[in-house]
C-alpha positions in Angstrom: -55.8 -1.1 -15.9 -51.8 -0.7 -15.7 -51.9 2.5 -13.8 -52.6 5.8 -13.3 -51.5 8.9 -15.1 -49.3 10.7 -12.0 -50.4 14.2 -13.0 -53.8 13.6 -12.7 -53.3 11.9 -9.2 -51.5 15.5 -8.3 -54.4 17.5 -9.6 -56.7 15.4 -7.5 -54.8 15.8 -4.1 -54.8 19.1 -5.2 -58.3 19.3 -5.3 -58.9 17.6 -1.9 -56.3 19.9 -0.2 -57.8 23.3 -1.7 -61.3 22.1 -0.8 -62.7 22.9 -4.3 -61.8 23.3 -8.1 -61.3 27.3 -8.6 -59.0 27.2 -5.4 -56.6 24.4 -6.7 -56.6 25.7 -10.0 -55.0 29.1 -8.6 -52.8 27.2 -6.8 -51.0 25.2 -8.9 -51.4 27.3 -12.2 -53.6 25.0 -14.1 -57.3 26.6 -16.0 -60.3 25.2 -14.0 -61.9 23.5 -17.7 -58.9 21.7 -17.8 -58.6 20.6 -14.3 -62.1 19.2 -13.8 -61.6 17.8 -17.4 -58.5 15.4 -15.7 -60.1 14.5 -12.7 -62.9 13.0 -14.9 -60.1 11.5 -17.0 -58.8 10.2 -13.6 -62.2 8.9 -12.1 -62.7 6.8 -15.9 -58.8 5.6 -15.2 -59.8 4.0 -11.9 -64.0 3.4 -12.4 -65.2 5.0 -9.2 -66.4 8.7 -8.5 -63.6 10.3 -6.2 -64.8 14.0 -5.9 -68.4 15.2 -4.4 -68.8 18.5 -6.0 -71.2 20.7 -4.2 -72.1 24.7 -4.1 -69.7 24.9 -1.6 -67.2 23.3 -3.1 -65.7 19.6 -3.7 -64.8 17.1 -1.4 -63.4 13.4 -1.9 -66.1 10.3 -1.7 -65.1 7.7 0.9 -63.4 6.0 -2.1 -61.6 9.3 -2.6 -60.8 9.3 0.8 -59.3 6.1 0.5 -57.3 6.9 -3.0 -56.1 10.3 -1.1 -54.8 8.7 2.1 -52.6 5.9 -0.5 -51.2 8.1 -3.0 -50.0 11.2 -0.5 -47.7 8.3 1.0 -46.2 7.5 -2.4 -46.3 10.3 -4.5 -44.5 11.5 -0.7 -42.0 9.2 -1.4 -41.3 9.6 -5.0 -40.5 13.7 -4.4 -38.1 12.8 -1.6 -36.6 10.1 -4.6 -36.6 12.9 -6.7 -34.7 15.8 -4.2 -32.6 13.1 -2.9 -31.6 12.1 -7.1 -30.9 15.7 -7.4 -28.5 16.7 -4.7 -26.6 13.2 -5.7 -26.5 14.2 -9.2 -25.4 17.8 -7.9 -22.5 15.8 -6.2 -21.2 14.0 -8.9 -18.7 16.5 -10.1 -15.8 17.1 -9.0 -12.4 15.1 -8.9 -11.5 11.7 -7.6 -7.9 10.5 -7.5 -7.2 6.5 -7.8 -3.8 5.0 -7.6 -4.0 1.7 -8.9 -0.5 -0.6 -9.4 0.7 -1.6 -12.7 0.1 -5.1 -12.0 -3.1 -4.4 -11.6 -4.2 -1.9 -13.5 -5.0 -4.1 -16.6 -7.1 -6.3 -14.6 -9.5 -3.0 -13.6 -8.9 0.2 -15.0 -10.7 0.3 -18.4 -13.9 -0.8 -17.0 -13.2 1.5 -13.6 -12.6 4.5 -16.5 -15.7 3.4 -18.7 -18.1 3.6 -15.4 -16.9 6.9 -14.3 -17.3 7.9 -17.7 -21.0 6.7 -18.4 -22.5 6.8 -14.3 -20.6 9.8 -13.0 -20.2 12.6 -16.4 -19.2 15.3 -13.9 -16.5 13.6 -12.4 -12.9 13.8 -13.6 -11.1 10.6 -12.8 -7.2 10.9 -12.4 -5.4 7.8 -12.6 -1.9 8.1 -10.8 0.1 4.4 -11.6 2.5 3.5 -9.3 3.7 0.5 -6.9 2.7 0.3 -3.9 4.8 1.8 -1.8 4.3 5.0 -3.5 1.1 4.6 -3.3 1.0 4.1 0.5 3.2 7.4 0.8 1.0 9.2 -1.9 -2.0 8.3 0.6 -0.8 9.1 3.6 0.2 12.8 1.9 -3.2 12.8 1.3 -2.7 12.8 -2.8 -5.5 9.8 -3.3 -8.5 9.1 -2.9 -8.2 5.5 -2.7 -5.6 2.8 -4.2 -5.7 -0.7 -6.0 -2.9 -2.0 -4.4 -1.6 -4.8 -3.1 -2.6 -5.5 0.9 -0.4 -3.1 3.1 1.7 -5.3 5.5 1.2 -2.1 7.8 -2.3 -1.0 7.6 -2.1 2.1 9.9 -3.9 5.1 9.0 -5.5 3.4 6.1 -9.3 1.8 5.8 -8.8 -1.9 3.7 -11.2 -3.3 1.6 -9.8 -7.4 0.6 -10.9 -8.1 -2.7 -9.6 -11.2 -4.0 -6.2 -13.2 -3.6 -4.2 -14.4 -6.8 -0.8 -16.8 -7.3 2.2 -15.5 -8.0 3.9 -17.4 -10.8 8.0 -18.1 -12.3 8.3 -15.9 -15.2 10.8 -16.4 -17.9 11.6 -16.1 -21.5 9.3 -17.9 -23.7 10.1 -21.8 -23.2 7.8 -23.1 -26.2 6.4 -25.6 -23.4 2.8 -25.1 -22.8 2.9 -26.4 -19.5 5.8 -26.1 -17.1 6.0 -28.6 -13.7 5.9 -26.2 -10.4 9.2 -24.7 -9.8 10.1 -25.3 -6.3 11.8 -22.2 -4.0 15.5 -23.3 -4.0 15.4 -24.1 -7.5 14.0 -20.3 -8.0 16.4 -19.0 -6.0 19.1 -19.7 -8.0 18.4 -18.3 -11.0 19.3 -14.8 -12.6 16.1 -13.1 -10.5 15.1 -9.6 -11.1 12.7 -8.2 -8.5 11.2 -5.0 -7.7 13.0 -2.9 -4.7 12.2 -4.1 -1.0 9.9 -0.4 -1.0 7.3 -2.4 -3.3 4.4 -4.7 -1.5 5.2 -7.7 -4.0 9.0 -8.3 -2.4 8.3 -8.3 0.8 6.0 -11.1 0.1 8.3 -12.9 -1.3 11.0 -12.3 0.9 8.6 -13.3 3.3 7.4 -16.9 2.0 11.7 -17.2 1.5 12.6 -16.1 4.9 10.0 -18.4 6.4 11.2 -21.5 4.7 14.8 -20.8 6.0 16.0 -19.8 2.0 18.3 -17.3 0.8 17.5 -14.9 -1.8 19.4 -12.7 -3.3 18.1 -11.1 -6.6 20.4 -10.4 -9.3 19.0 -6.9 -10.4 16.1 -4.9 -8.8 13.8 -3.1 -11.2 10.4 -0.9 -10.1 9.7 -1.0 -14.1 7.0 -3.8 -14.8 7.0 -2.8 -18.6 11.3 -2.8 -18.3 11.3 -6.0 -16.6 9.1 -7.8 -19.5 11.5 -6.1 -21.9 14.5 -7.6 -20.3 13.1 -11.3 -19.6 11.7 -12.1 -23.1 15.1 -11.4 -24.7 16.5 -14.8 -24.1 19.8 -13.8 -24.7 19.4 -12.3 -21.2 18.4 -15.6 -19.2 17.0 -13.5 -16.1 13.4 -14.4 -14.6 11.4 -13.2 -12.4 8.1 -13.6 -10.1 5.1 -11.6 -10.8 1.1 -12.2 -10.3 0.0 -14.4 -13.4 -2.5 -11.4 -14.6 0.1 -9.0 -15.2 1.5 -11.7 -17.8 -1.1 -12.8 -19.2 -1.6 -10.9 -22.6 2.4 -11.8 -23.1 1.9 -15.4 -22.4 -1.3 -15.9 -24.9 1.4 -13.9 -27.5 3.9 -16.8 -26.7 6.6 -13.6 -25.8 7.0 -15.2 -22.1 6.4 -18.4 -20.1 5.3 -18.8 -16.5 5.6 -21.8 -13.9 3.7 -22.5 -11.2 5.6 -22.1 -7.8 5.5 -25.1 -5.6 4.4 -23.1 -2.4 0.6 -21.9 -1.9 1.9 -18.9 0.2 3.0 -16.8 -2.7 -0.2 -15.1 -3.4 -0.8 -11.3 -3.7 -4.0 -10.0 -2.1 -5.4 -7.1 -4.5 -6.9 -5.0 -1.9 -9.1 -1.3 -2.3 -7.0 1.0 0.2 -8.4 4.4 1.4 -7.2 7.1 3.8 -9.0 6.7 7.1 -8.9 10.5 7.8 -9.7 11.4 3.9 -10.8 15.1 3.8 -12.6 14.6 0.5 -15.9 12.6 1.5 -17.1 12.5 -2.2 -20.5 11.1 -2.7 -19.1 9.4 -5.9 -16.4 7.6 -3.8 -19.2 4.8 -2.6 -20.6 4.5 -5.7 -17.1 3.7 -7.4 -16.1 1.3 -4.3 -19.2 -0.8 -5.3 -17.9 -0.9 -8.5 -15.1 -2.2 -7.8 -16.5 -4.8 -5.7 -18.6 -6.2 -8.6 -15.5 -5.8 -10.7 -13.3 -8.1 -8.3 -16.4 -10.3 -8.0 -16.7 -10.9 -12.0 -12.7 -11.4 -12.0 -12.6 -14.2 -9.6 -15.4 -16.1 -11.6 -13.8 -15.8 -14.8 -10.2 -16.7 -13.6 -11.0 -19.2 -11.9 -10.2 -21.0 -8.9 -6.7 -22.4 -10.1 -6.0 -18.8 -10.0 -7.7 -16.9 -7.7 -8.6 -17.3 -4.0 -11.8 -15.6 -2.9 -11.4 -13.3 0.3 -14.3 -11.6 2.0 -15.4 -8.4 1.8 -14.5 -6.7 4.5 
């Protein structure tokens, strides 16, 4: 024997709790023929007699007694499984706003839409893309949610959920060179450099790393367009580079439309980092559910990038 058939196991409690066949059958709306004809169904399922029936009326055997006392606790348990799926599933609707940075949004946000789409159906996702510091200001403004975004150098106000680290690598024009030597800071420093406006998390960490090794920098042309700034440095006729997270180049690499260097410097990382309002008026049940998500997400990138790559972080 597998198991039980749960119906019958209701119609017996039933029984027990009523004190006798006609009573239970008025109670829960099933024909007394039928109901004795499942409890004898039940009674061949398990091989004992459960039910004394008497002139006065029924009443368990001691293995009845026995049965009764196990399944109230479970069949207890599976109706409060049951409510609580119910009110979640009631929950799930709604809206959920996520920021997410350009340089990061290939890395998450198909599989971050395709979840929402299959786990939560009555949720609306909106996806606002934006760098960071517009992201920060969106959140404080209480516009999102939450926000895949770079690591916040100033963290007030917000909640901050490390998910993994990742180098930051020289970008240029396609060189035809598979592998390029690591560049070192000075030698980056001189070249034709554009680089997103101090506003945007990814300078300040690399005005940071340059300030702390006592080097001058001085970009050539600030841009806040990731998609512009490809444009510009795969025309060669340009000559500018620049220095972005190797993920946000990668499909143009494999396409042989740009190349990227190693930096000689283990402090120019970017730490990807889930960012939520620490006062957030919208406590959505879905909100949980999609930060796990994200977790496994970050958890499957590190392993398939790599450790040349990536630097795991906790989860904090």
């Amino acid at each position: 024997m597998e198991g039980i058939d749960l119906r019958r196991l209701r119609y017996f409690i039933a029984v027990c709790e009523h004190g006798g066949f006609s009573r239970a059958s008025q109670s829960i709306g099933v024909a007394q023929p039928s109901l004795t004809r499942q409890i004898k169904l039940l009674e061949k399922e398990v091989g004992v007699s459960l039910i004394n029936r008497s002139g006065r009326g029924a009443e368990p055997t001691a293995e009845g007694r026995f049965l009764l006392g196990r399944s109230r606790l479970h069949i207890d348990g599976l109706d409060d499984a049951v409510r609580e799926m119910r009110r979640r599933s009631n929950e799930l609707k709604g809206e959920i706003s996520l920021g997410i940075c350009p340089t990061i949004a290939s890395l998450f946000l198909e599989d971050i839409r395709s979840f929402v789409g299959v786990q939560c159906q009555g949720v609306t996702l909106n996806v606002v893309e934006a760098y960071s510091g517009d992201l920060a200001s969106l959140m404080r403004g209480g516009r999102l949610d939450a926000a895949l975004t770079y690591r916040p150098t100033s963290p007030e106000r917000l909640d901050i959920i490390d998910l993994f680290s990742e180098r930051l690598v020289l970008v240029t024009s396609y060189a035809g060179v598979k592998l390029q030597p690591p560049r070192q800071l000075s030698d980056i420093g001189r070249l034709k450099l554009i680089l997103p406006s101090e506003i945007h998390e990814l300078r300040r960490i690399i005005d940071r790393v340059y300030q702390a090794r006592g080097i001058a920098l001085k970009p050539e042309l600030e841009l806040d367009s990731l998609g512009a700034v490809k444009t510009v440095i795969a025309d060669k006729a340009t000559q500018y580079a620049t220095i972005l997270p190797h993920s946000s180049v990668a499909r143009e690499l494999s396409q042989h439309a740009l190349s990227a260097s190693a930096i000689a410097d283990r402090d120019m990382t970017r730490t990807i980092a889930l960012v939520r309002p620490q006062e957030s008026a919208a406590q959505h049940v879905v909100l949980p559910i999609l930060i796990d998500e994200i977790r496994r997400l970050a958890q499957r990138l590190k392993k398939s990038q790599g450790s040349a790559d990536t630097v795991s972080l906790g989860q904090g």
